[in-house]
C-alpha positions in Angstrom: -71.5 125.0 171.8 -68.5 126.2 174.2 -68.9 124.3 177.4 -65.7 125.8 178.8 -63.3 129.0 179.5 -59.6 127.2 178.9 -56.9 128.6 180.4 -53.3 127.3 179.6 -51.1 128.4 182.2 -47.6 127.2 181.4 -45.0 126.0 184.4 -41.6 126.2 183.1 -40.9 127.1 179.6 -39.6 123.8 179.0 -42.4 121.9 179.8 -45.6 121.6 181.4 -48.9 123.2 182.0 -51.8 123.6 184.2 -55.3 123.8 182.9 -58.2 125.7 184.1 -61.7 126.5 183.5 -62.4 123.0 182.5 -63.9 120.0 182.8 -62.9 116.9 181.6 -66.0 114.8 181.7 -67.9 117.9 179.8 -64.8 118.5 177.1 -65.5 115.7 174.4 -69.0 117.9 173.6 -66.7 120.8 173.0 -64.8 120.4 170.2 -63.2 124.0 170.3 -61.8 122.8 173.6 -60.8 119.5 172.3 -58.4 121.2 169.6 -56.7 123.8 172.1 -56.0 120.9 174.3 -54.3 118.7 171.4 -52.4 122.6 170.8 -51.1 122.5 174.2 -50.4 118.9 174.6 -47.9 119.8 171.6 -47.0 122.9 172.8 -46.5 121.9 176.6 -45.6 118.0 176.5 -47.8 117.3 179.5 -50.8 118.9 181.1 -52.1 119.3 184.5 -55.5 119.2 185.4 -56.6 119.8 188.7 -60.5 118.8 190.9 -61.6 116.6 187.9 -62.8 113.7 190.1 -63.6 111.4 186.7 -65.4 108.2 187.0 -63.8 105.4 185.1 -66.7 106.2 182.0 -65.3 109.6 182.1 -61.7 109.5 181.8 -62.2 106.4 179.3 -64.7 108.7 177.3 -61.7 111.8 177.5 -59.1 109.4 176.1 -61.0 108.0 173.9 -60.7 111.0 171.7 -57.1 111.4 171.4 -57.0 107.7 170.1 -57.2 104.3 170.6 -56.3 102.2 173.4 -53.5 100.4 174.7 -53.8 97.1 175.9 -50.9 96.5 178.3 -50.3 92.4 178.2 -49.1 92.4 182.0 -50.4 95.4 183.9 -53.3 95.0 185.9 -56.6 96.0 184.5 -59.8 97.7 186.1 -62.7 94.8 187.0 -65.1 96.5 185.1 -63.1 99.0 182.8 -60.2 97.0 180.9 -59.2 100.1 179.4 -57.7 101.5 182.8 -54.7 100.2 183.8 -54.8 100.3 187.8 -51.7 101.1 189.5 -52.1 100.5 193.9 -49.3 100.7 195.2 -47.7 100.4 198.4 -43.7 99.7 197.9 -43.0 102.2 195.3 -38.9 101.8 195.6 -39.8 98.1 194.2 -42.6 99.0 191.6 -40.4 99.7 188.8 -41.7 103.1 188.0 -39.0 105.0 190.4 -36.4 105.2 187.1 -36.9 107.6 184.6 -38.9 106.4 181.5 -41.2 106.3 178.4 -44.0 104.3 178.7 -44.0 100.7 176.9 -40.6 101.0 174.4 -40.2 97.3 174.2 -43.4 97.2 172.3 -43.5 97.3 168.0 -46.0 100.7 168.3 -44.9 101.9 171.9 -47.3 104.2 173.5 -48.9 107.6 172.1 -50.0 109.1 175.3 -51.6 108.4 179.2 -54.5 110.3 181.3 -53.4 109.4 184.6 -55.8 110.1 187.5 -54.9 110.5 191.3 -57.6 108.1 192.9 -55.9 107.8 196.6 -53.1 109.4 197.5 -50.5 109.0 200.9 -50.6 111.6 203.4 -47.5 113.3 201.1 -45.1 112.5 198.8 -46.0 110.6 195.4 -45.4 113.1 193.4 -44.2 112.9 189.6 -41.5 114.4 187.1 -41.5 114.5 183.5 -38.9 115.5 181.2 -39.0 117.2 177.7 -36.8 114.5 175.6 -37.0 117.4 172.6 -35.1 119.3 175.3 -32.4 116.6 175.9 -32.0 116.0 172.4 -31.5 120.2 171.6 -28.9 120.2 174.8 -26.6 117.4 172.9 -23.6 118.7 171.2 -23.5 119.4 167.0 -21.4 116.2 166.6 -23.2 114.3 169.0 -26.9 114.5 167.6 -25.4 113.6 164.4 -24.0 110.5 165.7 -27.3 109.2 167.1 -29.7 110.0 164.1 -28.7 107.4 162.6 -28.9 104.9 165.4 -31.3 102.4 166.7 -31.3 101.0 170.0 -32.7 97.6 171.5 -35.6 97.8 174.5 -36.8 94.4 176.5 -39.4 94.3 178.5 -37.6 91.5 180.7 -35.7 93.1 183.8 -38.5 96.0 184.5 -41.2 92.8 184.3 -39.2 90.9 186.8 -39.4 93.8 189.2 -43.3 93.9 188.2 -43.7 90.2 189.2 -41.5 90.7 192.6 -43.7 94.2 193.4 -46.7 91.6 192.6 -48.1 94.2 189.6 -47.7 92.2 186.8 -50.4 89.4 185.4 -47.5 87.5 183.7 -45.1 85.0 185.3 -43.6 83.2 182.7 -40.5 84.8 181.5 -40.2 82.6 178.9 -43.5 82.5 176.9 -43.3 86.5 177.5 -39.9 86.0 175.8 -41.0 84.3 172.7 -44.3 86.6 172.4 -42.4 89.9 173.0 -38.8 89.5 171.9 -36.7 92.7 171.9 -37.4 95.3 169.8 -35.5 97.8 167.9 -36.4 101.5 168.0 -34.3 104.6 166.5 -31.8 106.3 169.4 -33.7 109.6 167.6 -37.3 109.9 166.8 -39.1 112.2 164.9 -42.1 113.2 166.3 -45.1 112.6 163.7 -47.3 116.3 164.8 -44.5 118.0 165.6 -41.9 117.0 163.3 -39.0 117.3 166.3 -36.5 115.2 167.3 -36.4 113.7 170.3 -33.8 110.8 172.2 -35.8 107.8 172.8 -33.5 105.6 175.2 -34.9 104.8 178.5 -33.6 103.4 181.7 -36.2 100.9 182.0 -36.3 99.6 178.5 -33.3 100.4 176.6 -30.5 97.7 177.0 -27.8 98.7 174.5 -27.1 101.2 171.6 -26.7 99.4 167.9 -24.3 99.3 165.3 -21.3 100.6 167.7 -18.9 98.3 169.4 -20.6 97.1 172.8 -17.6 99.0 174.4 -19.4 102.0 172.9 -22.6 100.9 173.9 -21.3 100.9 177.4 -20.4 104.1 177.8 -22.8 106.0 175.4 -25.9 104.9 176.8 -25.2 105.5 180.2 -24.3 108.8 179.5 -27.8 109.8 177.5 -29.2 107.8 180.6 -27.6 110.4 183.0 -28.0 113.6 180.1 -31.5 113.5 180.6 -32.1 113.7 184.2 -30.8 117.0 183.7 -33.3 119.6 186.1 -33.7 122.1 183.3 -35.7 119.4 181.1 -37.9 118.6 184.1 -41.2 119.4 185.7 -42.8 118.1 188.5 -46.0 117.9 189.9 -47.2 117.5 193.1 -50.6 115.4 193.1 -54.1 116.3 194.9 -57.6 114.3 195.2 -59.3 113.9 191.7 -55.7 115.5 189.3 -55.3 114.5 186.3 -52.1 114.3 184.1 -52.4 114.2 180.3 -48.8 113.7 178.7 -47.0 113.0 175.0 -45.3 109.4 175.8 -43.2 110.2 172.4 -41.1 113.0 173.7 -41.3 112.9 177.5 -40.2 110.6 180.2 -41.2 110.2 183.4 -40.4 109.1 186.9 -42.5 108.6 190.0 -40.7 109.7 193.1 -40.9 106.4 195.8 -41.2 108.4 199.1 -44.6 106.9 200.7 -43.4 103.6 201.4 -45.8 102.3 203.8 -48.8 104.4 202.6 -51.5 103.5 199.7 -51.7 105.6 196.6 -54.1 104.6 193.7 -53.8 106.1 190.1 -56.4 104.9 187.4 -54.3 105.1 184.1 -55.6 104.9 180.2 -53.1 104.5 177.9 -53.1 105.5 174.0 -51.8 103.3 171.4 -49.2 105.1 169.1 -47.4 104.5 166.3 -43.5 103.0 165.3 -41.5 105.3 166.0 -39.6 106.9 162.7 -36.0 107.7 162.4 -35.5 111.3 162.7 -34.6 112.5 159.5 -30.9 113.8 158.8 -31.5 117.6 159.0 -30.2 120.1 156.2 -27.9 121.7 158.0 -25.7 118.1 159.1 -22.9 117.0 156.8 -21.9 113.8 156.1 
C-alpha cells in the first residue's frame, strides 16, 4: 500500500535534490517509494530530506534496504547501534572532513552510499557540498579522459587517520598495525559506475596519494590538477542543514566536503554507511581511438 506522496524536487541540474511528502521511518513498507528513491538517487547523486527526526532503529532500518553495512575499523561507533558511525564534533578545521572527498577509497570495496542525519547542529554554519564526479569527468578534455581510463591510482588511509587520531575521532592509534592490516590500495583514476554505467574520476584529496604507471613527475602535476578540476562550482551543491535532515548520497560518483565554520560550537551527525563494491575500470568507450 502507498504510504507516501514523493515529490522529487531537483536543485541544480547537475546534482541534487530535495524530497517531499515522505517519511523515512514509514518508506521501507512502501516499496513503490523505495524504487523512485533508488531512481533519484541515480538520477540526482544525493538527496535531501528534510523534518525526518529518525531514531537510530529508523535510519538503520532505511539503510538497511539499499544494502549492507559498512563497518568502519577506526570511526567511532553508536553505544548501542554499531551500525552508525557517530560524528561530534567540535574543531572541524582539524577533523579531516574539511577537504573534498569520497568516503573510505583506501578500502578493497570502498563505500556504496551514507544516510547522514543532522542530530545537533551549531547556531550556523556546518553546512555541506557535494560534487557530481560524472560531471568532472564529462568537463575533462577528449585527450584527457582517454589518458586516465586506463589508469589506477594508489589511496592510504594513513595521513587523513593521523588527523583522526590528533582531532581525537579515530579508535585506532597504532599506525603501524593499521599499516600491515590496511596497506595501500589500488583503484582505477576512472570508474564505471555498476547502475548507471557512467564514468566517473575517482581521485580524492584525502585518500589518493599518487597517479600509476606515469613518471612520479607526472604524478605530481596531474593529480593536483584533477584535485583542483573538481572543486569546480558548476559540479557542486550545497546544503544548508536543519534539526532532524537527512542526506542520502551515491559515494561512487560524488564527493563531498564539510565546510569547518563553527569552531567552538557542537554539531552531531549520526551516519550509516553502505558497503559497495571494487570499483571497475571504466571501459574504453567506442568512440576513443587507440
Amino acid at each position: 500500500m502507498r504510504t507516501s506522496t514523493l515529490e522529487v524536487v531537483p536543485i541544480t541540474p547537475t546534482i541534487g535534490a530535495e524530497i517531499k511528502g515522505l517519511s523515512l521511518a514509514a518508506a521501507p513498507d512502501d516499496p513503490a517509494a523505495m524504487e523512485e528513491i533508488r531512481r533519484a538517487l541515480a538520477d540526482h547523486l544525493v538527496l535531501f530530506f528534510r523534518d525526518q527526526h529518525l531514531t537510530p532503529e529508523e535510519q538503520l532500518r532505511f539503510a538497511s534496504r539499499f544494502g549492507p553495512f559498512e563497518h568502519h575499523a577506526f570511526a567511532k561507533h553508536h553505544p548501542d547501534h554499531p551500525g552508525l558511525v557517530v560524528l561530534d564534533q567540535t574543531t572541524p578545521k582539524t577533523d579531516g572532513a574539511n577537504s573534498w572527498h569520497t568516503d573510505s577509497s583506501f578500502m578493497e570495496q570502498p563505500a556504496l552510499a551514507s544516510v547522514l542525519q543532522a542530530v545537533q547542529l551549531p547556531g550556523n554554519g556546518g553546512d555541506t557540498c557535494w560534487a557530481s564526479m560524472y560531471a568532472a569527468y564529462d568537463a575533462l578534455s577528449e585527450p584527457m579522459r582517454t589518458m586516465l581510463d586506463g589508469l589506477e591510482a594508489l589511496h592510504d588511509i594513513i595521513g587523513p587517520l593521523e588527523k583522526a587520531i590528533a582531532g581525537g575521532h579515530s579508535t585506532g592509534t597504532d599506525l603501524e598495525s593499521i599499516r600491515r592490516q590496511w596497506p595501500p590500495m589500488r583503484h582505477p583514476v576512472v570508474r564505471r559506475h555498476p547502475d548507471t554505467g557512467r564514468h566517473c574520476l575517482y581521485v580524492n584529496s584525502n585518500f589518493t596519494t599518487r597517479i600509476l604507471g606515469i613518471a612520479k613527475e607526472e604524478s605530481d602535476a596531474i593529480l593536483p590538477f584533477l584535485l583542483n578540476h573538481i572543486q569546480r562550482p558548476d559540479f557542486q551543491v550545497r546544503l544548508q542543514w536543519t534539526p532532524g535532515a537527512v542526506a542520502f548520497w551515491d559515494n561512487r560518483c560524488t564527493q563531498h566536503y564539510a565546510v569547518p565554520d563553527y569552531t567552538g560550537q557542537r554539531r552531531v551527525m549520526h551516519r550509516a554507511t553502505l558497503t559497495g563494491e571494487r570499483p571497475v575500470r571504466a571501459a574504453r568507450r567506442p568512440t576513443d581511438r587507440v
